[in-house]
N, C-alpha and C positions, 0 to 999 in steps of 0.2 A: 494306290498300292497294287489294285488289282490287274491296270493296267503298265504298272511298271513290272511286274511280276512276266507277263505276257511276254515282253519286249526283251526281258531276259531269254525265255526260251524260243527266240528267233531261231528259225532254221539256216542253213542257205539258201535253201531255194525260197524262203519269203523276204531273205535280202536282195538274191534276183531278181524277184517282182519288182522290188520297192526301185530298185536300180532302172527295171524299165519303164517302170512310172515315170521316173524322174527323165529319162532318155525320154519317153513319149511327150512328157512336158515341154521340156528343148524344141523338141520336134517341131512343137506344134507352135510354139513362139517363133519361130526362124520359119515356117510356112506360112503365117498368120493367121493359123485356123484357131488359134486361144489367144487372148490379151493374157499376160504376166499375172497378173491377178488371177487370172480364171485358171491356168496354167497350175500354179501353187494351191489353188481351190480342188482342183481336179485330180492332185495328185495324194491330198489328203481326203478326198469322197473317195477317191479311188482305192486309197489303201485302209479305209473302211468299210468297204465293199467286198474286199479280198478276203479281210481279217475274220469276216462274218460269213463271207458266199465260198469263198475261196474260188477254185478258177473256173470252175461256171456264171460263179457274179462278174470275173473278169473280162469272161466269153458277153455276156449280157451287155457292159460298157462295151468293148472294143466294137461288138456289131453296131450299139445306138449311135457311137458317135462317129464309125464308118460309114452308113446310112447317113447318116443326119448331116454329115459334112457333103458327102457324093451328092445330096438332092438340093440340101441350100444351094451348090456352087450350078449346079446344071442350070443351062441355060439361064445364068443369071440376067444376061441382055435383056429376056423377054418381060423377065419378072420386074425388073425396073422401071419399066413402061407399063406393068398391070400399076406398081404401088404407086406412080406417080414422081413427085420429088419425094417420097420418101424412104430413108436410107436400107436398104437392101443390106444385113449384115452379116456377111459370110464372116466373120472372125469375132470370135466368139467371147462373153462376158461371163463373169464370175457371177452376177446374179445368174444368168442364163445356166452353168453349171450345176449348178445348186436347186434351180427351177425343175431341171430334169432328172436328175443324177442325187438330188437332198435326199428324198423318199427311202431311194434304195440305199443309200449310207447310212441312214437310221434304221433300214431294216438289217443291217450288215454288226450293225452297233450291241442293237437287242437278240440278235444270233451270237453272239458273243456272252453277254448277259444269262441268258436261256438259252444255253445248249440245250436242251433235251427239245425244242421247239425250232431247232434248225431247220427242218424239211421245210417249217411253214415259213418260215422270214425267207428262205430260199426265194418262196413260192411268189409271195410280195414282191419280192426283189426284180423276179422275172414280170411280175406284172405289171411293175410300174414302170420299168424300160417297155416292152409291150405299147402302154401308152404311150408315152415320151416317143417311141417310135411311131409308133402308128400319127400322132397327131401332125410329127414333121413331116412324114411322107405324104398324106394327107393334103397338106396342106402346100408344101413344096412344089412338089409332082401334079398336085392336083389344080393346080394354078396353071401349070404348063398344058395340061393333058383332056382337064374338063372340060366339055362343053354344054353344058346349061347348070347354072349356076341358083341356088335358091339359100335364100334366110332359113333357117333351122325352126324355128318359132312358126313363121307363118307358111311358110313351104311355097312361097310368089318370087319369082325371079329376081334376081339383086345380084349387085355388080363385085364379079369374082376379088377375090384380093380381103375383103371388108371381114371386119370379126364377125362370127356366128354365120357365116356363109358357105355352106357345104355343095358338091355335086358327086355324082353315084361314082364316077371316076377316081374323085378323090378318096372316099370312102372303100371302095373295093382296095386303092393303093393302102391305103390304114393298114386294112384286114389284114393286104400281103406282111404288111413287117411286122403286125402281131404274129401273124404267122411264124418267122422267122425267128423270131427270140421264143415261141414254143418250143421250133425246133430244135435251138439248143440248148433249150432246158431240157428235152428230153433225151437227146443224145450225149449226154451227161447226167442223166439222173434214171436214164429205164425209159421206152416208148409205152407207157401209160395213160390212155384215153381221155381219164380226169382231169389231170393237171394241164394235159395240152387244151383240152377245151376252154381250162377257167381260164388258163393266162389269154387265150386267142378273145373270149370273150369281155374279160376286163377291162384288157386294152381297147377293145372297140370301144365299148362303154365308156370307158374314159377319155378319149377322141372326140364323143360324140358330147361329151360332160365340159370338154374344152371348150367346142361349138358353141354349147348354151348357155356357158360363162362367159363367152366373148359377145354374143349377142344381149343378154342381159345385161352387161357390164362393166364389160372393159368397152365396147362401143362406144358407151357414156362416158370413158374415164374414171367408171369407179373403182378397177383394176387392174393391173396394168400386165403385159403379156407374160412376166414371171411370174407373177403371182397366180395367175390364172393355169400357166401349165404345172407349177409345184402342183394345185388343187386337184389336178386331171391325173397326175400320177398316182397322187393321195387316193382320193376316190377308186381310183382302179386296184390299190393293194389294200382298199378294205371291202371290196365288190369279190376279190379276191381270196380274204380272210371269211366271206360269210359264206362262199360258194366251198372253202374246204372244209 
C-alpha cells in the first residue's frame, strides 16, 4: 500500500529518471557492457537508489559504473595474459549488479522507510559505491600499473592477478575513486570535512576487506567474487554507520 501510494505521486521528472534508466539499460545491452538480466537488475537497483538517494545516489551509480566500465575494458589485452585462460569479463552479470550496487539499493529502500534518517542512508550509499569503486580500480588498474605485488596476509611477494593480492599502486588507485564518489557526495550535499573522510575512509577499508576475503576465501573457493564484493560494500556502509 505504501509503496503503491509513492508511485501514485510520481513527478515528471522521476518518470524522466526512470525513462533514462531504462534508455541506459538499452544502452548498455547494445554495447555489451550489461547482460539483459543484469540490464533489468540495474534498472530496478537503480530506481531504488533514486527513490531513496535521489540524484546524488544517481551521481554515485553513474560515476561507479563509468569507472568500473573505463578500467575493466582498458588495456584489456594485458589483463588477459596476467589471468591466464581465464575469462576476462568486460560485460557485465546480474549477480555482478547486485554484488556492487545490492548495499546501496537497500540503503535507497530504508531512506524511504526512514525519512527522518535520510542524511545517514545517503552517507551508506555513498560508501558503499566508495568501495565497489575503490575495489575495481584497484584491482583493474592496479593489475596494469603495479609493480611489486604481495599477499595481504603475509605481505611475501605473489603473483599479481590472484585473490587477496594487493600492490601500493593498486591501493593508492582505490583511494583515488573513493576519493571521487566523496566528491560528489559533497558537491551535493555541502563540502563538509566529516563525511568526505568517512566515505574516503570506508571505502578503503572495504577494498582492503575484499583483499582479506579473497585471500582467506574465495582463493579456496569458499566464496565466490560476488559474494565477496556484496561483503566489501556491506562492510564499508557499516564502518560507515559507526564512524557517523
Amino acid at each position: 500500500m505504501y509503496f503503491g501510494l509513492q508511485i501514485a505521486k510520481m513527478r515528471a521528472s522521476d518518470l524522466i529518471v526512470i525513462l533514462l534508466l531504462l534508455a541506459g539499460a538499452a544502452a548498455s545491452i547494445y554495447w555489451k557492457k550489461l547482460t539483459p538480466a543484469a540490464a533489468i537488475t540495474g534498472v530496478i537497483t537503480g530506481s531504488a537508489i533514486y527513490a531513496g538517494g535521489g540524484y546524488p545516489g544517481l551521481l554515485f551509480l553513474a560515476l561507479f559504473f563509468i569507472l568500473g566500465t573505463a578500467a575493466t575494458s582498458w588495456r584489456k589485452q594485458d589483463k588477459l595474459l596476467v589471468r591466464g585462460t581465464a575469462a576476462h569479463e568486460t560485460t557485465r552479470r546480474a549477480g555482478q549488479v547486485i554484488a556492487n550496487a545490492g548495499v546501496a539499493a537497500i540503503a535507497g529502500l530504508l531512506a524511504i522507510l526512514l525519512p527522518a534518517d535520510k542524511p545517514l542512508f545517503l552517507l551508506l550509499m555513498a560508501a558503499s559505491f566508495s568501495s565497489a569503486t575503490a575495489d575495481t580500480l584497484a584491482s583493474e588498474l592496479g593489475m596494469v600499473y603495479g609493480r611489486r605485488f604481495y599477499h595481504l596476509l603475509t605481505l611475501k611477494p605473489d603473483q599479481r592477478g590472484l585473490d587477496g593480492v594487493v600492490s601500493i599502486e593498486g591501493l593508492l588507485l582505490g583511494i583515488a575513486g573513493s576519493t571521487l564518489i566523496a566528491a560528489a557526495y559533497a558537491g551535493t550535499t555541502g563540502w563538509n570535512i566529516r563525511p568526505i573522510a568517512i566515505i574516503i575512509l570506508a571505502g578503503t577499508a572495504g577494498n582492503l576487506i575484499d583483499s582479506l576475503l579473497g585471500a582467506l576465501f574465495e582463493r579456496k573457493g569458499l566464496l565466490t567474487n560476488d559474494t565477496v564484493n556484496f561483503l566489501n560494500t556491506l562492510a564499508a556502509a557499516l564502518i560507515a554507520a559507526v564512524l557517523y
